[in-house]
Each structure stands twice: as structure tokens, then as C-alpha cells.
C-alpha positions as protocol buffer text, in pm:
chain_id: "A"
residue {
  index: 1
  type: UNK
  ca { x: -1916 y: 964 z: -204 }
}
residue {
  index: 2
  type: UNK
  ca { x: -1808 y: 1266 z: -265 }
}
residue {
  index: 3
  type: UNK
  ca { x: -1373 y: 1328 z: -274 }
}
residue {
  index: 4
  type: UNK
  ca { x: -1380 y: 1562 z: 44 }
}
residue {
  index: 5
  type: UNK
  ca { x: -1559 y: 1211 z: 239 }
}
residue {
  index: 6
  type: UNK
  ca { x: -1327 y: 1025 z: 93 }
}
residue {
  index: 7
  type: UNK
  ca { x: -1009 y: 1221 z: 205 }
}
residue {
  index: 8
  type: UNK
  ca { x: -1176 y: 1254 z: 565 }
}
residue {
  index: 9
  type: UNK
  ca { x: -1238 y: 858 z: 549 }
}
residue {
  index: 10
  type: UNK
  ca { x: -850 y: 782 z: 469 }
}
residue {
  index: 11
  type: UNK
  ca { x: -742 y: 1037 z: 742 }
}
residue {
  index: 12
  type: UNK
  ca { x: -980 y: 867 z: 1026 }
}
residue {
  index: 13
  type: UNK
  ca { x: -842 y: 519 z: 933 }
}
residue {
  index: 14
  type: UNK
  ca { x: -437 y: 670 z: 919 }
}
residue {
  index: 15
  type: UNK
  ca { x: -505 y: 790 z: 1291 }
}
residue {
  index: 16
  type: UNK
  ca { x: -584 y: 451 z: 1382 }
}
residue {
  index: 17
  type: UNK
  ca { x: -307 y: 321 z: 1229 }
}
residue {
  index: 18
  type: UNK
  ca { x: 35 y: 185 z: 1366 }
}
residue {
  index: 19
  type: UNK
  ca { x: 371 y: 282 z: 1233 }
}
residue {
  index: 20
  type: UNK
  ca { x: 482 y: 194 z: 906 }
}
residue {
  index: 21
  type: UNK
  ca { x: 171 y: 116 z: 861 }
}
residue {
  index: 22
  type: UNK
  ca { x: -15 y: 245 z: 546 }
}
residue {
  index: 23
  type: UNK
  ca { x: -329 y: 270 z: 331 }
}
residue {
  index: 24
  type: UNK
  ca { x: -390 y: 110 z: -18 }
}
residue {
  index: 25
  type: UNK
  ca { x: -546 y: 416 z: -233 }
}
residue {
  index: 26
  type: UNK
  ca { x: -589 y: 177 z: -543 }
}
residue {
  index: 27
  type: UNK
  ca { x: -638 y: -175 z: -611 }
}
residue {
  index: 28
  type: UNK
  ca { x: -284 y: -310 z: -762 }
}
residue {
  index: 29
  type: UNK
  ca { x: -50 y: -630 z: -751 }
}
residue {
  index: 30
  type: UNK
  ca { x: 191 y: -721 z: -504 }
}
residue {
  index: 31
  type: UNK
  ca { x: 497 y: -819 z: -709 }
}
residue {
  index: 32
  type: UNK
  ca { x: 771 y: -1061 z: -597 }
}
residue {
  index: 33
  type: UNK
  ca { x: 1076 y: -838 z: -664 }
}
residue {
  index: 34
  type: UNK
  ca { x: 1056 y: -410 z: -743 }
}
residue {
  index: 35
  type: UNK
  ca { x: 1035 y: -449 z: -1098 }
}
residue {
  index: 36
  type: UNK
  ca { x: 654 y: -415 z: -1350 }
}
residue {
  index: 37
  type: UNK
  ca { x: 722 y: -752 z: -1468 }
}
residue {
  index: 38
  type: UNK
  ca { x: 782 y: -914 z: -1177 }
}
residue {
  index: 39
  type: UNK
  ca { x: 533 y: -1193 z: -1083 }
}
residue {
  index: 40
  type: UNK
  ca { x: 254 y: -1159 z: -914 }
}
residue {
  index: 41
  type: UNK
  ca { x: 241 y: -1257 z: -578 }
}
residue {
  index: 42
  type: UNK
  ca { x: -96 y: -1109 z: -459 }
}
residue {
  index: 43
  type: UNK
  ca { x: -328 y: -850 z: -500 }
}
residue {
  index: 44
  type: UNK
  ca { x: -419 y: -574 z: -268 }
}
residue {
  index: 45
  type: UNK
  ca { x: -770 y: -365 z: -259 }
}
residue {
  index: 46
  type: UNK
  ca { x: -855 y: 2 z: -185 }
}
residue {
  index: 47
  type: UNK
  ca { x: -848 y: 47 z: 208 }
}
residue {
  index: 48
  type: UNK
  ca { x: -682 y: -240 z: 274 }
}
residue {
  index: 49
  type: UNK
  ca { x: -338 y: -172 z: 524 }
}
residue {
  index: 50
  type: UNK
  ca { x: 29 y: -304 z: 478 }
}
residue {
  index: 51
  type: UNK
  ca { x: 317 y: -299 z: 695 }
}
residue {
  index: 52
  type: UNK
  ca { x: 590 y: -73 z: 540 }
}
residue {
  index: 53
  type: UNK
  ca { x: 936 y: -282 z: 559 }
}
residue {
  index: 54
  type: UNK
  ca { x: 1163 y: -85 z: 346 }
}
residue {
  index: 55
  type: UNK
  ca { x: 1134 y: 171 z: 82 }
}
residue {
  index: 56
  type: UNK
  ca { x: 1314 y: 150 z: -236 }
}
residue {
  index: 57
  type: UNK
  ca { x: 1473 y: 401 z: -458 }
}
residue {
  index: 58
  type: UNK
  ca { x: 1317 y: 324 z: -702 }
}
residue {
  index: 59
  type: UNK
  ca { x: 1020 y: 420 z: -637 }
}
residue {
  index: 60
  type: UNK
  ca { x: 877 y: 15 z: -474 }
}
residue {
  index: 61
  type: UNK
  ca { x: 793 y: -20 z: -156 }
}
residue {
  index: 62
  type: UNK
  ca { x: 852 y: -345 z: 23 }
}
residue {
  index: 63
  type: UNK
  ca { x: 571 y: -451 z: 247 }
}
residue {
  index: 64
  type: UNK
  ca { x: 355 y: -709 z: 443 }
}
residue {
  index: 65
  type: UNK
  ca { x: -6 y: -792 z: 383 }
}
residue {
  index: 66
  type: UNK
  ca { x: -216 y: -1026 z: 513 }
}
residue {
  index: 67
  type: UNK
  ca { x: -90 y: -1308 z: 288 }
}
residue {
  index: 68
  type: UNK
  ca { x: 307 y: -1243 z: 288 }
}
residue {
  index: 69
  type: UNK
  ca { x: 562 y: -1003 z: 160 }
}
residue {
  index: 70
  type: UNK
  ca { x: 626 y: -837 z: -201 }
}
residue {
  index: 71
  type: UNK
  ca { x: 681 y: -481 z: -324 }
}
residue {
  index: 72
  type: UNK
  ca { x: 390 y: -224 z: -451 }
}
residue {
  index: 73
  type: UNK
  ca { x: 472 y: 119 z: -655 }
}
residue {
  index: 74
  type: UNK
  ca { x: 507 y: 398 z: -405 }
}
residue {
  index: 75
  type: UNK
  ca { x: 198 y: 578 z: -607 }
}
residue {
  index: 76
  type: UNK
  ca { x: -71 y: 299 z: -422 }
}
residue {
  index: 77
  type: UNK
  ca { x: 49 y: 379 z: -133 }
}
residue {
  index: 78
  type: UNK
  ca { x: -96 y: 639 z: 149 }
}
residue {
  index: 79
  type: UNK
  ca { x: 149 y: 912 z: 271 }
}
residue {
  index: 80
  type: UNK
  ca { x: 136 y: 920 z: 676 }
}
């Protein structure tokens, strides 16, 4: 897959998607609290979609998945 079929792939799915909803562009951690050594709480893959809640200063983004809340670094997540 080349990176111009992956950019057109992410765009199709953001049309389909509600708001503050969003696209995971890399597989990372869900962490309890906005903070790297937070703990774990769950673990999110590439293409997978989270509800945004609230965004953080500091660069954390609080959001649902399928399996509860936690924050993820703004950098995994798809701009709409």
C-alpha cells in the first residue's frame, strides 16, 4: 500500500465519521491519567475510532473506545 492509498483510505473513513470522532494513525496505549507513566488502561490499533471528550494542553487527549475512557498523545490521533 502505497502512502497516497493510505491517505485516501483515512480520508474515506473521516467522512464517515461522527463528530469528535477520530482515527487512530498508530497503535499506542490508552493511559489512565495524561501523563507517559501513567498505567495502562488499554491499547488501541491503527484504524480503530475514539470519541474525542476533551483535549488537554498538554498535548493528551481524553477519549472513549470501545472498552472505556483514558487519554492518548495528540500525535496518534487523526486531525478532522
Amino acid at each position: 500500500e502505497t502512502a497516497a492509498q493510505a491517505e485516501a483510505e483515512l480520508a474515506a473513513l473521516q467522512a464517515q465519521l461522527g463528530e469528535n470522532e477520530y482515527v487512530i494513525l498508530e497503535a499506542c496505549n490508552v493511559r489512565k491519567s495524561a501523563a507517559n507513566d501513567a498505567e495502562v488502561v488499554t491499547v488501541v490499533d491503527q484504524g480503530d475510532v475514539v470519541t474525542l471528550i476533551d483535549a488537554d494542553e498538554g498535548g493528551w487527549y481524553h477519549v472513549r473506545t470501545e472498552s472505556g475512557e483514558g487519554y492518548i498523545g495528540r500525535r496518534f490521533i487523526s486531525a478532522q
